[in-house]
N, C-alpha and C positions, 0 to 999 in steps of 0.2 A: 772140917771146914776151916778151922781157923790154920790150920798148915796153909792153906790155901788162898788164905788171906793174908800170912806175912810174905807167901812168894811171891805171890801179886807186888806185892809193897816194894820188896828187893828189885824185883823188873823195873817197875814202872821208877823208881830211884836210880838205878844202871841206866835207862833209857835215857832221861832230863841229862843226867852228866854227860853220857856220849853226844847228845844233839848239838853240840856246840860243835864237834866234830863232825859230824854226818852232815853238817849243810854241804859241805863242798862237793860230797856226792850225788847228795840228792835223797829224797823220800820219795817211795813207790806205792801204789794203792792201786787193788786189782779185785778179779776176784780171785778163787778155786773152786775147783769141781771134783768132787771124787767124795774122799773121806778125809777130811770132811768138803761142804759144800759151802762157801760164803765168799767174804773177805778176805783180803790176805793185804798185809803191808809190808817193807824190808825198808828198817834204813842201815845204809852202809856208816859204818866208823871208822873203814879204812879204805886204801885200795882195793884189799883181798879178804876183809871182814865187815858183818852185816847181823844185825838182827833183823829176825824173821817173825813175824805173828801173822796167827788165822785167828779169827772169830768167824764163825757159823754152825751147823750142824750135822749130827753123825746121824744115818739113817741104817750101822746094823744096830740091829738083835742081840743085845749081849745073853739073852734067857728068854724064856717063853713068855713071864710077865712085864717084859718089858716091851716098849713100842717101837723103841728105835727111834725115837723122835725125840736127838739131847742136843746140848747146848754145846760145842766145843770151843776150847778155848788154847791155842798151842804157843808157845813163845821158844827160837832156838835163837842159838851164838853160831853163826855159820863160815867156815873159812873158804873160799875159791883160789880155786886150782884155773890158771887160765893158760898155760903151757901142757896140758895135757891131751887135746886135742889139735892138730895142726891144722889150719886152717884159716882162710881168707875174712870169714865167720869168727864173732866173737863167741864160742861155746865151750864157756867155764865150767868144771866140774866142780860139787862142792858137796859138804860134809858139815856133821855139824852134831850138835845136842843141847838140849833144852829140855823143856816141863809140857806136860799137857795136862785139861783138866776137863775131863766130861760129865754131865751130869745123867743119872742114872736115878728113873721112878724118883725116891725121897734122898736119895744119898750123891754123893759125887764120886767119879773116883780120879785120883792124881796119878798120874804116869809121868817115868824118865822117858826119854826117847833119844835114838839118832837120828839122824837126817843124813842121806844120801840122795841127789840129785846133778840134772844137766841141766842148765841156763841159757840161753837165745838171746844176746844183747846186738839188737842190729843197728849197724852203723845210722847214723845221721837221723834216728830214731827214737823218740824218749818212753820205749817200750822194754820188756822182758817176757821173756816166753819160759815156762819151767816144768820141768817134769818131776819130782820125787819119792822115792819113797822111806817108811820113818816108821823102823821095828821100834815098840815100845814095852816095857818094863812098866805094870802096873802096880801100883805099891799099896792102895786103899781101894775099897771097903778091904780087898782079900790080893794078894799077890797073880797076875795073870800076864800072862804075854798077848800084843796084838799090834797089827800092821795097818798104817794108815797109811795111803798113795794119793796123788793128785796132782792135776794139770795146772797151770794158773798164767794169767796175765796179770800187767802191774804196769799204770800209766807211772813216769815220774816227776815230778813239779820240780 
């Protein structure tokens, strides 16, 4: 838990210094549905780079005494590909990596992850529409692989 507590600290520190940058883009707040289910926010630091975090919950099964019923919590560094698809449509492709951290019965566990995804920026719009998905690298309680997908919307102020 305290791993988990300094990378918090490191985020939430990266985040305050970028936001001085990220106004000119914009902050987004939405939800997702999938895995997990909640919140989702992205603020961009560049053109073609953005932090990404979810806050909500995972509803599989990691073992039979669990409920499926945890907290997740995902933060990536994401870059956009926005000449990869041609079109009239703004649909940027984008990639990325960051930490996840789920809570599991009495214990947590921390994961690496990527991020791969398609993005929906429609014109004259202050919307985003996204699709991705995000193999993850477990490192606590025990080393495990697993895949989180999700849909999501994001109004942006």
């Amino acid at each position: 838990m305290k791993q988990f507590k300094i990378l918090f600290t490191v985020i939430l520190l990266l985040t305050i210094i970028n936001l001085a940058k990220a106004q000119e883009k914009g902050f987004g707040l939405g939800i997702i549905i999938g895995e997990p289910t909640g919140i989702s926010a992205k603020l961009w630091t560049s053109k073609r780079t953005a932090l990404d975090f979810a806050l909500g919950w995972s509803f599989i099964e990691n073992d039979k005494n669990d409920s499926g019923d945890n907290i997740h919590f995902h933060m990536d560094y994401l870059w956009h590909s926005f000449n990869a698809i041609n079109s009239t449509e703004r649909f940027p492709l984008y990639y990325g990596i960051g930490g996840r951290f789920n809570s599991h019965k009495d214990e947590g566990s921390i994961a690496v992850r990527g991020v791969f995804g398609i993005l929906w920026l429609p014109h004259e719009t202050p919307i985003d529409i996204f699709l991705e998905v995000a193999p993850s690298l477990e490192l606590t309680p025990s080393t495990n692989f697993a895949i989180d997908a999700a849909l999501g919307l994001r109004f942006y102020f």
